[in-house]
C-alpha positions as CSV (number, residue, x, y, z in Angstrom):
1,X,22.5,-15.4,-14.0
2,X,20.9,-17.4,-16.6
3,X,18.7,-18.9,-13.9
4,X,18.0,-15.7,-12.3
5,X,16.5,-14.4,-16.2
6,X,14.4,-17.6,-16.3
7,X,12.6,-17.1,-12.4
8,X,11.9,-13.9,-14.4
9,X,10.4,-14.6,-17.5
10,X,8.4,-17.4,-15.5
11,X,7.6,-15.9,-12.2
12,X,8.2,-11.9,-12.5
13,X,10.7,-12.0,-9.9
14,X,12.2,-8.2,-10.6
15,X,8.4,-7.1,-11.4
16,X,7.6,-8.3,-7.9
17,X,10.6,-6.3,-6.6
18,X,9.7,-3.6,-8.7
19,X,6.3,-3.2,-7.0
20,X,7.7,-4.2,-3.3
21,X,10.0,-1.2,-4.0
22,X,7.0,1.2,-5.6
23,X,4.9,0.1,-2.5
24,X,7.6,0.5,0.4
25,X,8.1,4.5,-1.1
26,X,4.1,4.9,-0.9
27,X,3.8,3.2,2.3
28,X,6.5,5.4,3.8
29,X,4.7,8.2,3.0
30,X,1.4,6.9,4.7
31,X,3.2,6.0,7.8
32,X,4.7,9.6,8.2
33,X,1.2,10.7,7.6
34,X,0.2,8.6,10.5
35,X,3.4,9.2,13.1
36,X,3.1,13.0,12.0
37,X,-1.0,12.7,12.6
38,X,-0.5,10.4,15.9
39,X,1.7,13.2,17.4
40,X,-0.9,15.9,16.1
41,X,-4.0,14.0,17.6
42,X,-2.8,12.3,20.4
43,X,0.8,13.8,21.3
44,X,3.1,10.5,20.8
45,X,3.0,7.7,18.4
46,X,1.7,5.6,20.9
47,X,-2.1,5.5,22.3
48,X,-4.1,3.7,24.8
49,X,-5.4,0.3,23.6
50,X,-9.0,1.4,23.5
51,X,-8.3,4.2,20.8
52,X,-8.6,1.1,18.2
53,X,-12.1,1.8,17.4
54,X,-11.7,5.4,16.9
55,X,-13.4,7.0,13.8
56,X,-10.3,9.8,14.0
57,X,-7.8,6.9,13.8
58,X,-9.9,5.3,11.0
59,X,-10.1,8.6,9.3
60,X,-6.3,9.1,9.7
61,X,-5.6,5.8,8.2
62,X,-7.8,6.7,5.6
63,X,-6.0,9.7,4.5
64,X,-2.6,8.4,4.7
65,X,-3.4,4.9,3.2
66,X,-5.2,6.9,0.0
67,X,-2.6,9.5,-0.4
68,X,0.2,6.4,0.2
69,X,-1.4,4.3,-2.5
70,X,-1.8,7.3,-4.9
71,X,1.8,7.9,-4.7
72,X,2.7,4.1,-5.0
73,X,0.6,4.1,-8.2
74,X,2.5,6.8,-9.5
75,X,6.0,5.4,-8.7
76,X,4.4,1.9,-10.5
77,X,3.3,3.5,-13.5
78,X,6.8,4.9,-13.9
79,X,9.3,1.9,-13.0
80,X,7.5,-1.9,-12.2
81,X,4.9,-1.5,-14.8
82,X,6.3,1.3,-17.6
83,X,5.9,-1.1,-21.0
84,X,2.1,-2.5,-20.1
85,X,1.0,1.0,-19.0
86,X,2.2,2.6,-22.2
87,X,0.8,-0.3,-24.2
88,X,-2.7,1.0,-22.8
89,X,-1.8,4.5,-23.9
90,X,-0.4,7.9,-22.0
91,X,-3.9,9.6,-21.9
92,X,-5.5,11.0,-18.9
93,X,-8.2,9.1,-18.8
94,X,-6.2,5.8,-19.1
95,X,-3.7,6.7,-15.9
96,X,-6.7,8.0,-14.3
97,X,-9.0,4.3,-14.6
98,X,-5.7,2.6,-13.7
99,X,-5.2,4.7,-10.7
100,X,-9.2,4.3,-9.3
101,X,-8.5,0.7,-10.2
102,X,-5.6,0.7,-8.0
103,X,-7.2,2.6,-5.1
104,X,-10.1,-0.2,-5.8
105,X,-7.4,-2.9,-5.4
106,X,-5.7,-1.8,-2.7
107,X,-8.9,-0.9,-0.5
108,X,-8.9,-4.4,0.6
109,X,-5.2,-4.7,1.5
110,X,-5.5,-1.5,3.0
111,X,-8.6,-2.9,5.1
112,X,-6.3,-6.1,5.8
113,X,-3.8,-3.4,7.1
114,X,-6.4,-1.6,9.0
115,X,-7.6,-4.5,10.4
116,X,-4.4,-5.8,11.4
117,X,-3.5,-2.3,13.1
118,X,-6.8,-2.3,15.1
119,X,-6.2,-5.7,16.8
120,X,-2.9,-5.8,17.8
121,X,-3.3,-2.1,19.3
122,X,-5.9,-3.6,20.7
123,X,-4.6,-6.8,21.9
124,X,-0.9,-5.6,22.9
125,X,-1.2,-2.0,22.7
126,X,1.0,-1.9,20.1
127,X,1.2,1.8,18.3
128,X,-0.5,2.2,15.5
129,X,2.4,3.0,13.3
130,X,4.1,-0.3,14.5
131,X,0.9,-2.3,13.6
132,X,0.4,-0.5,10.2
133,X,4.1,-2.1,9.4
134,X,2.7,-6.0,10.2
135,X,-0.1,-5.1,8.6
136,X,1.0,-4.4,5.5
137,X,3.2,-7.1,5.2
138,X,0.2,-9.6,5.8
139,X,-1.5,-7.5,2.7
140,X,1.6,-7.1,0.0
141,X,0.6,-10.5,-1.3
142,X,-3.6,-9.5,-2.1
143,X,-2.3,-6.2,-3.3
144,X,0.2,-7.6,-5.3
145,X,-1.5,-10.2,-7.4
146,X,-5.0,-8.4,-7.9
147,X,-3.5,-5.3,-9.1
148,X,-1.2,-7.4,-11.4
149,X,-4.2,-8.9,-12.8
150,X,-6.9,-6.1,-12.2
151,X,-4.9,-3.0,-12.8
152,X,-2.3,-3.5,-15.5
153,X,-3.6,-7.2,-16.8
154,X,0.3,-8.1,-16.3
């Protein structure tokens, strides 16, 4: 146990839990966004190959990664990152720069995920929803360390 409390203090080992956690909740939300939107647009989660450059998958993506990311920020601010959020103070204002921060932050993972998505639906016809889930496991560890550093300067 001992060693366990010392990968902590040194590492953040639980905060990096803490946020995987924080993350998987807003991520789930963004990929029902997308299966439910998949089913709306197309009819099945799965599409043709050559519907990975569509601007109403883009757009799709879009919506579900902001309103994912907005509720992973919320889920942070209340569990993984509780003591250095309240340090900065409980104002509006404060949550609100923290949270365009995090948007900011998590625009490039999201483009990693986006990216990721797009070319294996392209490649392999893989669904969307499937290639959202690679994807953002190939972007947890940008989103992760910028928005310790940029977000809550943890």
């Amino acid at each position: 146990m001992e060693k366990i409390e010392e990968l902590n203090r040194e590492y953040g080992v639980f905060r990096a839990a803490e946020f995987g956690i924080a993350g998987a909740v807003g991520f789930l939300v963004a990929e029902g966004i997308i299966v439910a939107g998949l089913y709306a647009i197309y009819g099945e989660p799965s599409v043709p190959g050559g519907v990975s450059s569509s601007p109403i998958l883009l757009a799709l993506d879009v919506f579900a990664f902001v309103t994912g990311v907005t509720v992973g920020f919320f889920v942070n601010e209340r569990t993984t990152v509780r003591k250095i959020a309240d340090k900065e103070g409980k104002g509006e204002k404060n949550t609100l720069v923290r949270l365009a921060r995090f948007q900011g932050v998590y625009a490039l993972g999201n483009a990693i995920t986006i990216g990721v998505q797009f070319a294996l639906l392209a490649w392999f016809a893989l669904s969307p929803a499937i290639g959202n889930m690679v994807g953002a496991v190939v972007a947890f560890p940008v989103s992760y360390f910028i928005s310790m550093r940029a977000v809550w300067k943890a």
